[in-house]
MIDO-532368 format. One line per 8 residues: number of its first residue (from 1); for each residue x, y, z of N, C-alpha, C. Coordinates in steps of 0.02 Angstrom, whole numbers. Layout:
<pts>
NUM) X,Y,Z,X,Y,Z,X,Y,Z | ...
</pts>
This chain:
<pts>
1) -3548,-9846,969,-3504,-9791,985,-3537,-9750,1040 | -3504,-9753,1097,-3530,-9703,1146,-3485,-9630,1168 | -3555,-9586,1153,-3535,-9504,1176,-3554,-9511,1240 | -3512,-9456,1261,-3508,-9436,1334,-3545,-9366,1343 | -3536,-9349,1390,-3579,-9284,1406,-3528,-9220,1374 | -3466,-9227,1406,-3415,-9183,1380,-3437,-9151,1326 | -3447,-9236,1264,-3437,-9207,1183,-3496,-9193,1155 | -3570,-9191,1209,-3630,-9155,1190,-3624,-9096,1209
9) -3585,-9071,1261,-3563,-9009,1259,-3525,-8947,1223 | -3500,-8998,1214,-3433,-8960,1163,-3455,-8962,1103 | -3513,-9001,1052,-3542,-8990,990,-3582,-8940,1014 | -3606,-8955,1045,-3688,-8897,1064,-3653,-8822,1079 | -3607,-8820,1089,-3564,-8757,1112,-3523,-8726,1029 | -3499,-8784,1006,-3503,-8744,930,-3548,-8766,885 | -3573,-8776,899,-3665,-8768,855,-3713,-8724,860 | -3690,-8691,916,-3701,-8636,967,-3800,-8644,988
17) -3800,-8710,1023,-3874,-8758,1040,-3854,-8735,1098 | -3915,-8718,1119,-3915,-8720,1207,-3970,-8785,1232 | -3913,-8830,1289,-3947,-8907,1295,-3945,-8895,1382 | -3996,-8891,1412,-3997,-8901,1480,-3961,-8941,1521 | -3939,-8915,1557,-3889,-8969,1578,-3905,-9047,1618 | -3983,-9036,1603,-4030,-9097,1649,-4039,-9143,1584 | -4034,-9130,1519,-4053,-9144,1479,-3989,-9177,1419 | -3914,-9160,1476,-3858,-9184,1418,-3856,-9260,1428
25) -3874,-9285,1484,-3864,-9377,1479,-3914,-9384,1442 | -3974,-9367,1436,-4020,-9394,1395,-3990,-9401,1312 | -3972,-9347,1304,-3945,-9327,1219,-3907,-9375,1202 | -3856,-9367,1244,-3810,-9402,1246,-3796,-9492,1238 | -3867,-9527,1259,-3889,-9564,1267,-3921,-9600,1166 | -3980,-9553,1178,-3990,-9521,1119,-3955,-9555,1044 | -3889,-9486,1058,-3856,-9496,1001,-3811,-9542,1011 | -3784,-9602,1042,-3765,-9649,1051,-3803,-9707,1024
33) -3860,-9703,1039,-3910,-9758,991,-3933,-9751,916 | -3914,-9685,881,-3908,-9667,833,-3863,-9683,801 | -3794,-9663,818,-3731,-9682,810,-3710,-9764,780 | -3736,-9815,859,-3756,-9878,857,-3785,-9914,775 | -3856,-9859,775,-3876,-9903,721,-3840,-9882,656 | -3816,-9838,648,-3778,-9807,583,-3722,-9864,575 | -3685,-9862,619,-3645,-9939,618,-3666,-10003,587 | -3741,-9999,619,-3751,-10084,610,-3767,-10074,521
41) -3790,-10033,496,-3806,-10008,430,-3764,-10032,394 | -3716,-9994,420,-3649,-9984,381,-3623,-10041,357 | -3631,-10111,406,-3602,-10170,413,-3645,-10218,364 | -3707,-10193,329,-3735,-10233,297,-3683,-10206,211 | -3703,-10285,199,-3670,-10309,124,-3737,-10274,86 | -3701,-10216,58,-3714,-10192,-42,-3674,-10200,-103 | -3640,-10248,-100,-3608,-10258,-161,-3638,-10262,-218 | -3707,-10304,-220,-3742,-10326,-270,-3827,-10260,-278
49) -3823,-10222,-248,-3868,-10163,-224,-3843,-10113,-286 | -3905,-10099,-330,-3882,-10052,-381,-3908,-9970,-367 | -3864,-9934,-341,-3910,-9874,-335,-3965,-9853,-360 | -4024,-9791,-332,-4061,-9768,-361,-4067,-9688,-338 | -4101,-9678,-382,-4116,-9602,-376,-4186,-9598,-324 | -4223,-9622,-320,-4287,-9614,-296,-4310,-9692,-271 | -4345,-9707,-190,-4355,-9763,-165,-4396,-9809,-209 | -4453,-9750,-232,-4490,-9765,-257,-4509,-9806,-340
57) -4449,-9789,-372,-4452,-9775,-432,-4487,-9729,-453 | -4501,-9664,-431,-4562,-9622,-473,-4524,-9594,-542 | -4569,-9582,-581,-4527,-9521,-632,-4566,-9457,-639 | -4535,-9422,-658,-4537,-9355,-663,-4628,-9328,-716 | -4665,-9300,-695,-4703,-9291,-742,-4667,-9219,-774 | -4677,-9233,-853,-4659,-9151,-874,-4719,-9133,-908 | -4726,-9077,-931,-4757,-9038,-964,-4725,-9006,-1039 | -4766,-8999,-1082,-4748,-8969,-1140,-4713,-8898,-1130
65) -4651,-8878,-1151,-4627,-8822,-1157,-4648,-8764,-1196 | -4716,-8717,-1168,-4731,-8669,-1219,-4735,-8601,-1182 | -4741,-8536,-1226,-4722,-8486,-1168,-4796,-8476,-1161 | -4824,-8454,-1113,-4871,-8441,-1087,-4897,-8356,-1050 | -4846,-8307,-1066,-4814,-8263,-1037,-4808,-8227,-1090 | -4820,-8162,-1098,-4802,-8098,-1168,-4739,-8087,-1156 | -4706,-8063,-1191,-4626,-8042,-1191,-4627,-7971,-1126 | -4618,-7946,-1079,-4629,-7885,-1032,-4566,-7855,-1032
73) -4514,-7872,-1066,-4431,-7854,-1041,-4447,-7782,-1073 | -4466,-7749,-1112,-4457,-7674,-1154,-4487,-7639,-1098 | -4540,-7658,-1074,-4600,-7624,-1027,-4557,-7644,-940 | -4525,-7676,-934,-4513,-7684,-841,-4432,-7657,-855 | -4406,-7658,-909,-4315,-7618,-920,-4330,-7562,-947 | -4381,-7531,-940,-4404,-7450,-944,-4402,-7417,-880 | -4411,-7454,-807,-4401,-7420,-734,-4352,-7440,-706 | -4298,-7491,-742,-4225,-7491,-710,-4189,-7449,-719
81) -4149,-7429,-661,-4093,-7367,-660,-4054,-7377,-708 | -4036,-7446,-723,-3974,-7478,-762,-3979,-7521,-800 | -3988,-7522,-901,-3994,-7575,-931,-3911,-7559,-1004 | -3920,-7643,-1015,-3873,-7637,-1070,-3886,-7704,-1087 | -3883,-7688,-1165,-3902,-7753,-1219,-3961,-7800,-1199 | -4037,-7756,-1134,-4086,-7788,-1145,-4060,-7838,-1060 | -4012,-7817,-1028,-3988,-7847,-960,-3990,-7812,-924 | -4021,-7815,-846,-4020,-7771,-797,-3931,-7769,-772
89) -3897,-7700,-761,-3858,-7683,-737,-3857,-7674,-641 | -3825,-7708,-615,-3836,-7704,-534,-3782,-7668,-506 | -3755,-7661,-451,-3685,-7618,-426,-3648,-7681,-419 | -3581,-7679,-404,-3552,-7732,-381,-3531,-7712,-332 | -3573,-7786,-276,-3529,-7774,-206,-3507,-7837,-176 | -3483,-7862,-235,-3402,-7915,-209,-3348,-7909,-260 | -3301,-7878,-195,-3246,-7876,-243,-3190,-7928,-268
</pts>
């Protein structure tokens, strides 16, 4: 698929990119060989390709769930302007 200069202009103009104008065939060029290979990608057979989450297979290390932390809510909802039922109260500004 080939871009033209025009339509590196006209993205870069609402993308609001400033691209030199010595520098739009190059881009342009560029994202044409990008374009290219996304195609050829595209054209390869995954039918039999089972997704994955990770290239790697890694998994996740976890950790034991324990609190580690004193309870502070009585002591830090003592200098809010605004509490109720143990919840900070905020203003609302979307209406």
């Amino acid at each position: 698929m080939a871009i033209d200069a025009s339509e590196i202009q006209k993205v870069a103009h609402l993308a609001r990119l400033s691209i030199d104008d010595s520098q739009v065939e190059a881009t342009a060029g560029t994202i044409s060989n990008i374009l290219d290979l996304v195609g050829q990608m595209q054209s390869v057979n995954t039918d039999n390709v089972e997704p994955m989450a990770h290239p790697l297979d890694a998994t996740q290390r976890l950790r034991e769930d324990v609190v580690t932390e004193p309870n502070n809510r009585e002591k830090l909802q003592s200098v809010a302007p605004a509490v109720e039922d143990g919840l900070f109260l905020v203003p609302k500004v979307i209406e």
